[in-house]
PyMOL commands that place a pseudoatom at each C-alpha (Angstrom):
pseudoatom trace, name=CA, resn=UNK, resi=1, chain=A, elem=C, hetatm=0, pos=[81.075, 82.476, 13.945]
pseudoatom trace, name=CA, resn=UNK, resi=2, chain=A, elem=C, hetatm=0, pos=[83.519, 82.977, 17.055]
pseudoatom trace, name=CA, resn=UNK, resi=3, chain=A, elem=C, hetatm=0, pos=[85.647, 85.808, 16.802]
pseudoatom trace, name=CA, resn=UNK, resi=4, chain=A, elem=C, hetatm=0, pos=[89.425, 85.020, 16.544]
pseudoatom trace, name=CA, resn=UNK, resi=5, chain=A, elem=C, hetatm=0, pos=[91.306, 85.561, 20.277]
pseudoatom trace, name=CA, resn=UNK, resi=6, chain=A, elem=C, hetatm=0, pos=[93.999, 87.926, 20.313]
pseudoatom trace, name=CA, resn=UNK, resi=7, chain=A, elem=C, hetatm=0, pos=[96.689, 88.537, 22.806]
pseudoatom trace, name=CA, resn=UNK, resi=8, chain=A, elem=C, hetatm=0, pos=[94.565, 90.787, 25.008]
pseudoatom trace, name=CA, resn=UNK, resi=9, chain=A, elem=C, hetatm=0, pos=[92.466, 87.584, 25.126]
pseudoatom trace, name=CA, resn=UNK, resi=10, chain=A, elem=C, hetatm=0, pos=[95.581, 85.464, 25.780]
pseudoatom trace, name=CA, resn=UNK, resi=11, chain=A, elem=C, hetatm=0, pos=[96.073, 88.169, 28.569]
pseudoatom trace, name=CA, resn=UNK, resi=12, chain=A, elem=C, hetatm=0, pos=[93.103, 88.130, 30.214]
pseudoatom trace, name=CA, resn=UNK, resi=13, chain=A, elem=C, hetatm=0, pos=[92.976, 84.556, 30.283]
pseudoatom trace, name=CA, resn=UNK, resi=14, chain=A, elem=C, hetatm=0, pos=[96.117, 84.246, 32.371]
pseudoatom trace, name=CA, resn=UNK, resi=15, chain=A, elem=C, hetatm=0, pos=[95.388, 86.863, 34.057]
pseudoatom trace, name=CA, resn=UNK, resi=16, chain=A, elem=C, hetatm=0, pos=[92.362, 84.738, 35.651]
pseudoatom trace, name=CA, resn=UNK, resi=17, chain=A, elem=C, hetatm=0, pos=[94.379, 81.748, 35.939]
pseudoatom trace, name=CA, resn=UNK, resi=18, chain=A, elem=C, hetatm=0, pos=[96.759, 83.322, 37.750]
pseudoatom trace, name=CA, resn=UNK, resi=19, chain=A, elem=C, hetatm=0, pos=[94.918, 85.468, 40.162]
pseudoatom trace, name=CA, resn=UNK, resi=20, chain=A, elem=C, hetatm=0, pos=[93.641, 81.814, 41.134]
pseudoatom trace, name=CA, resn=UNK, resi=21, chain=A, elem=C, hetatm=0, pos=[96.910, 80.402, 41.229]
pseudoatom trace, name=CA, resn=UNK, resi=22, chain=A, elem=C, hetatm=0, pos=[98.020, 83.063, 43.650]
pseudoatom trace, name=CA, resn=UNK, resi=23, chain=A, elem=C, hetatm=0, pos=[95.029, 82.890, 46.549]
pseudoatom trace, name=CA, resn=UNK, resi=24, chain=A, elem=C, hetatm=0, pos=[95.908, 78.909, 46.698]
pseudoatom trace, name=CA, resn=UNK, resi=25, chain=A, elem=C, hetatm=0, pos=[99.469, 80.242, 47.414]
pseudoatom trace, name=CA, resn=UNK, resi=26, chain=A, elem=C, hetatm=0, pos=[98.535, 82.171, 49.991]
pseudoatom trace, name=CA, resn=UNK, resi=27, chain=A, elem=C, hetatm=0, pos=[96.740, 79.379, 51.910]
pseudoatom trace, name=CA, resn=UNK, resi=28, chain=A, elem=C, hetatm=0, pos=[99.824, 76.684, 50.957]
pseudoatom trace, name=CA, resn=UNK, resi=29, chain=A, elem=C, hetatm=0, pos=[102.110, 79.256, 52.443]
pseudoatom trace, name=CA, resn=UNK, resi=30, chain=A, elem=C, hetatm=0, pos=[99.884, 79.543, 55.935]
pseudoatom trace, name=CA, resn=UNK, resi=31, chain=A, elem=C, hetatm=0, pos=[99.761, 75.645, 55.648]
pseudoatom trace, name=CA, resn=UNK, resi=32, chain=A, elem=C, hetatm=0, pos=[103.304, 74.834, 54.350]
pseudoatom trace, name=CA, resn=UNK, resi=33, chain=A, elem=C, hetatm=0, pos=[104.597, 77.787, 57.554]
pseudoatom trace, name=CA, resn=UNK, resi=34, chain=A, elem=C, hetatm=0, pos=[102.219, 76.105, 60.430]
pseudoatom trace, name=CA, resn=UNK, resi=35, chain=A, elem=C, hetatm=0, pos=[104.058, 72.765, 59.331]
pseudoatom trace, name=CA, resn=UNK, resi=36, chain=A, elem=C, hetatm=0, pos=[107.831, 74.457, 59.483]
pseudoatom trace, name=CA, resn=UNK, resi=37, chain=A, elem=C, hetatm=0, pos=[110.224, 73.322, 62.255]
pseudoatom trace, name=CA, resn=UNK, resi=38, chain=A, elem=C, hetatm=0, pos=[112.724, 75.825, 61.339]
pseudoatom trace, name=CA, resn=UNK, resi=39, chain=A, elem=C, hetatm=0, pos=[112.315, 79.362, 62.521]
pseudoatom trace, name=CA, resn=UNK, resi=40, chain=A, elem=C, hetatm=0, pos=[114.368, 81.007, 59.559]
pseudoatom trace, name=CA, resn=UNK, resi=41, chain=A, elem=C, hetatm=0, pos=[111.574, 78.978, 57.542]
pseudoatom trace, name=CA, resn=UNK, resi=42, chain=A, elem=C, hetatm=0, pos=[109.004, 79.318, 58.928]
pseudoatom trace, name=CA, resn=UNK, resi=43, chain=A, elem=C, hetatm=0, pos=[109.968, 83.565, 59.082]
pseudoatom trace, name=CA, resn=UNK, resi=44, chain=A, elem=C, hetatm=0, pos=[110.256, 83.213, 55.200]
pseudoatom trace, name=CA, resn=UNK, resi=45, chain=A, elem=C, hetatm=0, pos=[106.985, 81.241, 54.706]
pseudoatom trace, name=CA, resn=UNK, resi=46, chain=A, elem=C, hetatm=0, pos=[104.876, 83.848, 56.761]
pseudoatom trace, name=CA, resn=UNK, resi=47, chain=A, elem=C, hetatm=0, pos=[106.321, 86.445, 55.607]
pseudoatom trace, name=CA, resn=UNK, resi=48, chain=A, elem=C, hetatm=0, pos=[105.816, 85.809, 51.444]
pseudoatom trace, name=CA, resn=UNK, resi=49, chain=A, elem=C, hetatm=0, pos=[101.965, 84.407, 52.510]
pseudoatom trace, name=CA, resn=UNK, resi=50, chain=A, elem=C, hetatm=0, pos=[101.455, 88.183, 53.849]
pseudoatom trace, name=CA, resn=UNK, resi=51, chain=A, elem=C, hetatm=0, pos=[103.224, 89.320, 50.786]
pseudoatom trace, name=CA, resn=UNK, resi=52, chain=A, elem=C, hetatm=0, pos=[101.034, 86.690, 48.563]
pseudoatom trace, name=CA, resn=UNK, resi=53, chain=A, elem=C, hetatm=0, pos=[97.676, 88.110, 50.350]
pseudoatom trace, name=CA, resn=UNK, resi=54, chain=A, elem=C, hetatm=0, pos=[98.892, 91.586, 48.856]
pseudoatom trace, name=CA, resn=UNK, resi=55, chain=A, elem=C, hetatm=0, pos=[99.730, 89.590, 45.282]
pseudoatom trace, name=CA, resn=UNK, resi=56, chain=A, elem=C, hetatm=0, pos=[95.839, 89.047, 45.142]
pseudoatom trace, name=CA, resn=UNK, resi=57, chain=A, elem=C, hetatm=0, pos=[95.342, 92.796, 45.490]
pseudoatom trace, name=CA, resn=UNK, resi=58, chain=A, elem=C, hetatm=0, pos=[97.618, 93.616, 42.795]
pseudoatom trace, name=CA, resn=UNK, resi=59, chain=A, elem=C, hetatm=0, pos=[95.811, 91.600, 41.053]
pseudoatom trace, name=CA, resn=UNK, resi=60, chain=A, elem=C, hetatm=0, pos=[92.634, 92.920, 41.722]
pseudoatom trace, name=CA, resn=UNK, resi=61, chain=A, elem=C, hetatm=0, pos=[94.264, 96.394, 40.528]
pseudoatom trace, name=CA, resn=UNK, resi=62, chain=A, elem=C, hetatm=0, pos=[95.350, 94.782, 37.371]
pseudoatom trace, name=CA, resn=UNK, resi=63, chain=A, elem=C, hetatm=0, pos=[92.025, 93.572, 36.760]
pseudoatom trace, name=CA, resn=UNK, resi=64, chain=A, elem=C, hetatm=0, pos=[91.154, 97.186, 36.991]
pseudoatom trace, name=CA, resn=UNK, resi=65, chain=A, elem=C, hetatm=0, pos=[93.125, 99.010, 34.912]
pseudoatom trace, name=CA, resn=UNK, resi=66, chain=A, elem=C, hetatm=0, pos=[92.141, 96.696, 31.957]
pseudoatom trace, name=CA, resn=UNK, resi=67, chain=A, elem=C, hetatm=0, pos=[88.327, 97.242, 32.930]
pseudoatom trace, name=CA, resn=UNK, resi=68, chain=A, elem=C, hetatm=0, pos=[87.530, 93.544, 33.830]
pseudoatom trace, name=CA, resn=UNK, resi=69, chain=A, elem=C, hetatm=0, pos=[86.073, 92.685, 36.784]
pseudoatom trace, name=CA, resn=UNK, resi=70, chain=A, elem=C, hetatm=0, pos=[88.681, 90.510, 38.954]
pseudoatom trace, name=CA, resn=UNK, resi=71, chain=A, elem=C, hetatm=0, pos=[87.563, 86.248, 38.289]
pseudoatom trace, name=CA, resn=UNK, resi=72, chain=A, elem=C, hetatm=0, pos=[89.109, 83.251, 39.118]
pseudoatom trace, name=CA, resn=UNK, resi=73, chain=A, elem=C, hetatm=0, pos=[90.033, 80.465, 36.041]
pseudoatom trace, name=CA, resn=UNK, resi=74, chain=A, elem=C, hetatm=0, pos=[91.193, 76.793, 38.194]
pseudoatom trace, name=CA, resn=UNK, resi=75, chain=A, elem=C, hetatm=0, pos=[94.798, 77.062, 37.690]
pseudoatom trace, name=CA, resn=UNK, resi=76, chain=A, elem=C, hetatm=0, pos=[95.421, 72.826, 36.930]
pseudoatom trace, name=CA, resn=UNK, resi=77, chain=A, elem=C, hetatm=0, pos=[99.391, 73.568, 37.546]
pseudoatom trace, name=CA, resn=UNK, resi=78, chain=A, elem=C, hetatm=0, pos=[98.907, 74.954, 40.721]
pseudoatom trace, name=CA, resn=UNK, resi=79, chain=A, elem=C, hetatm=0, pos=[96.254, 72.384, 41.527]
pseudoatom trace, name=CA, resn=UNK, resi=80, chain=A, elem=C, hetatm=0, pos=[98.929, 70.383, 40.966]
pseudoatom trace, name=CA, resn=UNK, resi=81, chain=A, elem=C, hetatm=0, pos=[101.813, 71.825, 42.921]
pseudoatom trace, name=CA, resn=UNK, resi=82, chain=A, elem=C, hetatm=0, pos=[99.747, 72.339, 46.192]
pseudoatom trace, name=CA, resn=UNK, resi=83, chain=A, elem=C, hetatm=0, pos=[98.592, 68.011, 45.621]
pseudoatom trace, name=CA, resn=UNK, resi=84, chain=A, elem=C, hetatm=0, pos=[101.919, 67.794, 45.751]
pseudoatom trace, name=CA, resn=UNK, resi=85, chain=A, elem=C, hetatm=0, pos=[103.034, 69.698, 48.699]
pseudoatom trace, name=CA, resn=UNK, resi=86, chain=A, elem=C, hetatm=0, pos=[99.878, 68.292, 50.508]
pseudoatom trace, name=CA, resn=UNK, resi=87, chain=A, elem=C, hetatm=0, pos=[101.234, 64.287, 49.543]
pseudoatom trace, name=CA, resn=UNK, resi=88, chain=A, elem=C, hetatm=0, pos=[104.622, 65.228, 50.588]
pseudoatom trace, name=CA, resn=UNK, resi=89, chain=A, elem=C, hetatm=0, pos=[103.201, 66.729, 53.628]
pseudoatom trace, name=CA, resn=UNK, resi=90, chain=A, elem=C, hetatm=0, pos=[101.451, 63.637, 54.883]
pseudoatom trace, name=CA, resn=UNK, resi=91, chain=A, elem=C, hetatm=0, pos=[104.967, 61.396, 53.707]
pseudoatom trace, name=CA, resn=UNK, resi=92, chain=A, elem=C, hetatm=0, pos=[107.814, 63.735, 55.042]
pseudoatom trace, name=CA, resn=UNK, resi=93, chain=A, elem=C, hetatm=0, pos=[105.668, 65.835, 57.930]
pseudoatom trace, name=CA, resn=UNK, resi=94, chain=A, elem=C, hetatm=0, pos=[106.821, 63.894, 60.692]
pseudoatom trace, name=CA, resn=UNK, resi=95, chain=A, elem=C, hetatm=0, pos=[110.380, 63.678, 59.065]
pseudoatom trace, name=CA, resn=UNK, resi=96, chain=A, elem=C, hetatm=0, pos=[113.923, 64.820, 59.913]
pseudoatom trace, name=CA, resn=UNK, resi=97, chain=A, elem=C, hetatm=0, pos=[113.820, 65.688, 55.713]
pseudoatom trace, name=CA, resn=UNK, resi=98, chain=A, elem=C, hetatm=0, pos=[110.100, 67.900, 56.383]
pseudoatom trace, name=CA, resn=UNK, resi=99, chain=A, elem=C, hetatm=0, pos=[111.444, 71.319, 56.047]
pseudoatom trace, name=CA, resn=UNK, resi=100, chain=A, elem=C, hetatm=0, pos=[113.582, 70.549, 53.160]
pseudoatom trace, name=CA, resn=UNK, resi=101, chain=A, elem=C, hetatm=0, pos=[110.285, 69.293, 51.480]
pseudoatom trace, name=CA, resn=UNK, resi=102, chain=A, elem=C, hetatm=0, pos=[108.653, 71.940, 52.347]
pseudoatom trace, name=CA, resn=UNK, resi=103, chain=A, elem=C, hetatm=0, pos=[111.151, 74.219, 50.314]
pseudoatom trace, name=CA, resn=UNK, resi=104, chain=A, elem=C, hetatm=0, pos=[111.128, 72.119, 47.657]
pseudoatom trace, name=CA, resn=UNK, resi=105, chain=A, elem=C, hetatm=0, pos=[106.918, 72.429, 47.603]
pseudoatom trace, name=CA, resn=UNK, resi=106, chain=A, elem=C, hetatm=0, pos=[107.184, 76.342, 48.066]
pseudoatom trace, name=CA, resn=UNK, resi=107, chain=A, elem=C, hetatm=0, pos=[109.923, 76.670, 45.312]
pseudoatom trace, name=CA, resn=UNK, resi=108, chain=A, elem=C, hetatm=0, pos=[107.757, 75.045, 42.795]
pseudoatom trace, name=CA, resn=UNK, resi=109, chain=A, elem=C, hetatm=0, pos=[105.327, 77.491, 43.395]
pseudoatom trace, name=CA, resn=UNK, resi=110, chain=A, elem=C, hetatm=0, pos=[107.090, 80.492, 43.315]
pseudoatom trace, name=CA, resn=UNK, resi=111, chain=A, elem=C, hetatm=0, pos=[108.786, 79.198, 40.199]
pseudoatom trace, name=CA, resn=UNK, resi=112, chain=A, elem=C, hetatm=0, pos=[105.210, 78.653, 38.874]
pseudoatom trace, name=CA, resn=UNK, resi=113, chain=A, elem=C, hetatm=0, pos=[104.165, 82.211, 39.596]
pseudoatom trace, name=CA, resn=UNK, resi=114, chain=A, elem=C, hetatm=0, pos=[107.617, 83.876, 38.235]
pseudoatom trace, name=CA, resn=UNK, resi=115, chain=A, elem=C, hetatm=0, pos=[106.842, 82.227, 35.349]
pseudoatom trace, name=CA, resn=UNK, resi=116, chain=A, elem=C, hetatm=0, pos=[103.469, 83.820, 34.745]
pseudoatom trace, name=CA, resn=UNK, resi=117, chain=A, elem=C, hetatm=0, pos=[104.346, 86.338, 36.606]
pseudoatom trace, name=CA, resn=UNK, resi=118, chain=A, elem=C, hetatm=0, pos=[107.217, 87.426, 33.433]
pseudoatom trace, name=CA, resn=UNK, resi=119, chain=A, elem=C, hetatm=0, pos=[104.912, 86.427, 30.199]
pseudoatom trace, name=CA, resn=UNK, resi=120, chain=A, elem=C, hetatm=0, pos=[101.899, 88.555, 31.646]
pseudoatom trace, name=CA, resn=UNK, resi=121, chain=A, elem=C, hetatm=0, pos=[104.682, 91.817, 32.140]
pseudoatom trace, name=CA, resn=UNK, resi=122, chain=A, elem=C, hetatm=0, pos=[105.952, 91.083, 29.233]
pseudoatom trace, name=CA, resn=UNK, resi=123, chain=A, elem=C, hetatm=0, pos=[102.231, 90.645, 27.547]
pseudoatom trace, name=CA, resn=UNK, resi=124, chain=A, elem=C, hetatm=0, pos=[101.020, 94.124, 29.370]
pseudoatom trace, name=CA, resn=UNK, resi=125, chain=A, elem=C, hetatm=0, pos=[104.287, 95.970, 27.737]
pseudoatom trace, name=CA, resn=UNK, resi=126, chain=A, elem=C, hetatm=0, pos=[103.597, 94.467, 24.260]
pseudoatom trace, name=CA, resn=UNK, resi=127, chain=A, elem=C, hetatm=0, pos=[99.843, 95.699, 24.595]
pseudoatom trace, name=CA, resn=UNK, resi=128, chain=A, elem=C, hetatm=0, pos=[100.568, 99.419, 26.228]
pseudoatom trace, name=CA, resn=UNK, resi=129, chain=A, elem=C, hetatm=0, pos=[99.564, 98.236, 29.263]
pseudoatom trace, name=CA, resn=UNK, resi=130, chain=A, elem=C, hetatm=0, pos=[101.813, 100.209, 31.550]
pseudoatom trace, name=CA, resn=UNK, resi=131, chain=A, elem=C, hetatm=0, pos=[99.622, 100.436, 34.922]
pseudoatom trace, name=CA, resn=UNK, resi=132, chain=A, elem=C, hetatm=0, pos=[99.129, 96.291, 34.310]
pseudoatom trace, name=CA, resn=UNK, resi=133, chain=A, elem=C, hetatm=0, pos=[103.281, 96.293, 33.972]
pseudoatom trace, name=CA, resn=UNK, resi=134, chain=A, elem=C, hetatm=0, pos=[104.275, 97.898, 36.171]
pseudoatom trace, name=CA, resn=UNK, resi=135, chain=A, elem=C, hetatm=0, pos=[102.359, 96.038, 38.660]
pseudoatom trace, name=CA, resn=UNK, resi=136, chain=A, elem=C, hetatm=0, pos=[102.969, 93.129, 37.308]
pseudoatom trace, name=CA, resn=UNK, resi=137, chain=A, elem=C, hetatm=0, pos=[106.931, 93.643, 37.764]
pseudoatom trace, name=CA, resn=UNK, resi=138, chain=A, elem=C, hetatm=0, pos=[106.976, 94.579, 41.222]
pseudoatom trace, name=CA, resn=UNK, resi=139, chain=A, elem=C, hetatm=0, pos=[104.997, 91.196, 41.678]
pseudoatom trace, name=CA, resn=UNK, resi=140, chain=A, elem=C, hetatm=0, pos=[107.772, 89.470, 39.490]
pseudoatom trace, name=CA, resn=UNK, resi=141, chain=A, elem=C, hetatm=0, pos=[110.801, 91.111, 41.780]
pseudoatom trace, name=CA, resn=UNK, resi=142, chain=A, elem=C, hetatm=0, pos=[109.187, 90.109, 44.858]
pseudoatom trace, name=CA, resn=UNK, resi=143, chain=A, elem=C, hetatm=0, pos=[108.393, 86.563, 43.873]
pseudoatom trace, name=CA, resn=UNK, resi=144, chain=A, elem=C, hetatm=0, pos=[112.210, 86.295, 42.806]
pseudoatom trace, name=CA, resn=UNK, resi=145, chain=A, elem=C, hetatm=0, pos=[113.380, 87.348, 46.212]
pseudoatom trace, name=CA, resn=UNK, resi=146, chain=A, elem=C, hetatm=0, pos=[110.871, 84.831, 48.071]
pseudoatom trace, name=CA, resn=UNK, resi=147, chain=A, elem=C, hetatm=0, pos=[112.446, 82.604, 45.863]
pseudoatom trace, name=CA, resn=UNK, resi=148, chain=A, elem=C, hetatm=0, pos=[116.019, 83.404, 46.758]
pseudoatom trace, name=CA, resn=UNK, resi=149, chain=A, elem=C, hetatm=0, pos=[115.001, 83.984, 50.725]
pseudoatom trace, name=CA, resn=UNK, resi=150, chain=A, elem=C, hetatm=0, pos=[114.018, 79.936, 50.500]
pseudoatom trace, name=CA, resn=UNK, resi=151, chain=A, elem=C, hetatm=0, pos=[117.532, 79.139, 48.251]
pseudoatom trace, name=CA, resn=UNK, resi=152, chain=A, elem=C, hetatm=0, pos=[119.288, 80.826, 51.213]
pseudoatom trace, name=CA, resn=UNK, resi=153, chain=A, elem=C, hetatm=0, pos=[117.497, 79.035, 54.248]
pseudoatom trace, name=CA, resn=UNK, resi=154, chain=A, elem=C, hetatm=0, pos=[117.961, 75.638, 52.021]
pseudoatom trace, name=CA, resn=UNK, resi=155, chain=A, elem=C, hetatm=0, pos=[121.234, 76.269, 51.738]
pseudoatom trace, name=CA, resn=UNK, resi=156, chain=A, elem=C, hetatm=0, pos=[122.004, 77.442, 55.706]
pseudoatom trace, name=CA, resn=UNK, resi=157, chain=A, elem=C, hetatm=0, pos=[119.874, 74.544, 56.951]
pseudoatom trace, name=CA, resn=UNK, resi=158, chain=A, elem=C, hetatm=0, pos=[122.242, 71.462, 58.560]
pseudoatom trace, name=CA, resn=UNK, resi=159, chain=A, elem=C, hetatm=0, pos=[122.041, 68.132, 56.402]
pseudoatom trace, name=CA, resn=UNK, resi=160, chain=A, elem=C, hetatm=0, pos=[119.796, 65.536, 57.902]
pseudoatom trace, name=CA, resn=UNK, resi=161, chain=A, elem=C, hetatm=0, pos=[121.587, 62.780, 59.659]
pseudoatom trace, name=CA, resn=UNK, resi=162, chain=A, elem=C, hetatm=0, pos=[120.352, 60.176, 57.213]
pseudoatom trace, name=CA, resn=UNK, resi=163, chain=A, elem=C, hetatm=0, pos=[120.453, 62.081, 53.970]
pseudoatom trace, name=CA, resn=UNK, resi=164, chain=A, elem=C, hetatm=0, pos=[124.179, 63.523, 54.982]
pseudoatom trace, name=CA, resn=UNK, resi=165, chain=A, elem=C, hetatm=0, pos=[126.073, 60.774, 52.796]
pseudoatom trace, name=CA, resn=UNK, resi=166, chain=A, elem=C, hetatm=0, pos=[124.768, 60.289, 49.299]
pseudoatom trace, name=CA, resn=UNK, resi=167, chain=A, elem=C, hetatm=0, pos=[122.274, 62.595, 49.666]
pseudoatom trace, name=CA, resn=UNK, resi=168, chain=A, elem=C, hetatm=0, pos=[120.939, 64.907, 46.457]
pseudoatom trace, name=CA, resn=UNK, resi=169, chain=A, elem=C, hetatm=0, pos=[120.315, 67.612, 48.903]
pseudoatom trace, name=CA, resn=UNK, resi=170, chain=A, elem=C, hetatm=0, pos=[120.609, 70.461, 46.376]
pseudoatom trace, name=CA, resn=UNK, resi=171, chain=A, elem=C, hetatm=0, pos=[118.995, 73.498, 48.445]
pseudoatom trace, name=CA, resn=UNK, resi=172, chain=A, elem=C, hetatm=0, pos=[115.724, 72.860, 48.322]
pseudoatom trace, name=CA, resn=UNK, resi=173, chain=A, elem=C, hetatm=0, pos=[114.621, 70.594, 45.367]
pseudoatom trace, name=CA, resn=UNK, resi=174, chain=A, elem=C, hetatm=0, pos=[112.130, 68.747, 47.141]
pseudoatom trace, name=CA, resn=UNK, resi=175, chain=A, elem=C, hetatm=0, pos=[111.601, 64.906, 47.949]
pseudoatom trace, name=CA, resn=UNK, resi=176, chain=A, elem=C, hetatm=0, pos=[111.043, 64.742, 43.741]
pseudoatom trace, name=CA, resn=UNK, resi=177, chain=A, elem=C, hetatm=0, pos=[112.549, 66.143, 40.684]
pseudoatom trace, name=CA, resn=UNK, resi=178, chain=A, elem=C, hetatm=0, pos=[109.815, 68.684, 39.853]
pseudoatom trace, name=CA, resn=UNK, resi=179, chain=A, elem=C, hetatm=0, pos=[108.886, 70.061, 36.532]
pseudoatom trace, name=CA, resn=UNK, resi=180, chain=A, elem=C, hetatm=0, pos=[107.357, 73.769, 37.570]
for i in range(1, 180): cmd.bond("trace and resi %d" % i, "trace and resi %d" % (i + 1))
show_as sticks, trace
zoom trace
């Protein structure tokens, strides 16, 4: 008979998914900053992958101080999120509209990984898991600000020529209405 899962299991679980989530961050960050026109962009983009590569070894810690070795569970939503970015890529690359795409692509992610990021702190204080938390929250706070870094270059970028009338150019929504 299988044992019944508890939230340390729920934990652990998400855990995995989301240390995977977060290395295919890191390289749609290198990609998403290589494609770029925008130097305030393209600052931002670097910038959080570095930060992202040190995500993974927070991760790594967390894994740690719960006494499981760090593994990998394929993270379908980000799966997702990076097909999308690497569609929108090949549609808008070439495009006046790119970097605003490219916001759009990176904001999904972050708000993705702020997600997680808040039900596994939240899990890790529920379970006494104050090493795991506090980790967790600095990860949280700087996810928000890469997340408010790309609001603020949305926002200072000039409207496209084409997309200046009419345009749904909210600060950095994306080519599509995304669910993240």
């Amino acid at each position: 008979m299988a044992t019944e899962k508890n939230l340390h299991d729920a934990f652990h679980e998400t855990l995995k998914d989301v240390y995977y989530a977060e290395k295919q961050s890191v390289r749609a960050l290198k990609k998403s900053a290589k494609a770029a026109h925008a130097p305030a962009l393209k600052d931002v983009l670097e910038t959080h992958a570095e930060e992202s590569a040190g995500h993974v070894e927070r991760l790594v810690q967390v894994f740690e101080s719960i006494g499981k070795p760090a593994r990998a569970k394929t993270c379908e939503a980000m799966q997702g999120l990076t097909a999308e970015m690497e569609e929108d890529l090949e549609e808008f690359g070439k495009t006046e509209a790119a970097d605003d795409v490219l916001i759009g692509c990176a904001q999904a992610m972050e708000h993705y990984e702020i997600s997680r990021y808040g039900l596994l702190k939240t899990w890790a204080g529920k379970l006494g898991l104050k090493e795991a938390e506090g980790l967790l929250e600095r990860t949280l706070a700087e996810e928000k600000n890469a997340d408010a870094l790309l609001t603020k270059v949305a926002g200072q970028m000039a409207p496209t020529a084409s997309g200046a009338a009419g345009s749904s150019r909210s600060g950095g929504t994306g080519s599509k209405a995304r669910a993240a």
